[in-house]
Phi, psi and omega in degrees: 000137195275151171307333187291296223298320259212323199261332175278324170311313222279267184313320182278009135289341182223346187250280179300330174289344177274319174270010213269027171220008180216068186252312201258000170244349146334300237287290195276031194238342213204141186253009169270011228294293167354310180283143217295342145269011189299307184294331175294306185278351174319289143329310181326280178320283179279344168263350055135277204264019165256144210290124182249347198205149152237150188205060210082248194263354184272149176220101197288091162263177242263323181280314162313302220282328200281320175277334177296330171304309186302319163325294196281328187287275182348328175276324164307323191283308208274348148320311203273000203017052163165205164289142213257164178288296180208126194242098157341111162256066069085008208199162184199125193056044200219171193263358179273331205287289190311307174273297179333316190293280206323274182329334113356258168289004161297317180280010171112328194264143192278136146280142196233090161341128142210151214283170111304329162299348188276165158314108130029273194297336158318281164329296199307303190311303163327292186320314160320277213300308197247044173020075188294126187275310212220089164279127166261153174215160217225139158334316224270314184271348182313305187297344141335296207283003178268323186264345171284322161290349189275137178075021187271161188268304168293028164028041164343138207265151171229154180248147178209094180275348176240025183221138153265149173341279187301003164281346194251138202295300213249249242168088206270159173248148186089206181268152187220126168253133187245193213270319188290325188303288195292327189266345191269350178321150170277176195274120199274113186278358177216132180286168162264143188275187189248171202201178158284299225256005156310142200288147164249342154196169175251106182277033207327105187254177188279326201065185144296009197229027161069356162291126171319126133265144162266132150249128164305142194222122172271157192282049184234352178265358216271108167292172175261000000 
């Protein structure tokens, strides 16, 4: 499955469904109305105890999905000790994959897809390219992440949202948010606003000559 393919499953579950009835009553509640959470917390608000996300037999509703982003975003922010730039995912079909985008733009930041099926050195490459402030990884992908940081010139800050410390085998470099760390954060009350033309994620294609390019993409390029 391709990065666009991975960002659009990733956004039509938690995102475009959210926006797709409330575009025309947002505009005077949220000063973001453009940006790709605008539909979520719009929900968020007025829908509080409705199902926003499923994930097998769990069922996420809009006030869990909204404190926990805020949480994770709160970590995102003091990682970046400000608003973070571009935040790394690290994950797939997972609850990290999934909340990670919503947090992600919670903290402010443009998200950046990468598969865990690609080559190492692809992923590295990406990462390298769009100087990622923050990665979150999913369980799945942890054993992945030593060889993936290793020789990076930047160092990313990591969120590990389904793992404790002591679970992870080897000996990560920078700051590490572990699963205990993101539930005792208090909840980040105030967003950073959007702008239209601030990037909303980073879309990596092969090009012709099979090196990952980034393309930036602003939500205003967004379809609802």
């Amino acid at each position: 499955m391709s990065e666009f393919s991975i960002q659009i499953d990733m956004k039509k579950q938690i995102l475009v469904n959210a926006q797709a009835d409330s575009s025309s009553s947002i505009s005077t509640q949220l000063p973001d109305v453009h940006s790709l959470r605008a539909g979520f917390l719009h929900h968020a608000d007025r829908l509080p105890h409705h199902a926003a996300l499923t994930l097998g037999k769990r069922i996420y509703t809009y006030a869990e999905v909204a404190d926990t982003d805020r949480r994770w975003a709160a970590c995102l922010v003091a990682a970046a000790e400000g608003r973070p730039h571009r935040v790394g995912i690290f994950a797939y079909r997972s609850e990290t994959s999934y909340l990670g985008v919503l947090a992600s733009l919670f903290a402010g930041a443009a998200f950046v897809p990468l598969n865990p099926k690609f080559p190492l050195e692809r992923t590295r490459a990406m990462i390298e390219q769009a100087n990622l402030d923050a990665l979150l990884v999913d369980n799945e992908s942890l054993p992945q992440l030593p060889g993936l940081l290793r020789g990076l010139p930047h160092q990313p800050a990591i969120l590990l949202p389904a793992t404790n410390r002591q679970e992870v085998q080897s000996t990560l470099p920078g700051l590490v948010f572990d699963r205990q760390d993101l539930t005792k954060t208090s909840p980040l009350s105030t967003l950073p606003a959007i702008a239209p033309d601030d990037l909303a994620y980073l879309l990596f294609t092969s090009g012709s000559t099979g090196i990952p390019k980034g393309v930036p993409i602003t939500p205003m390029f967004v379809p609802s």
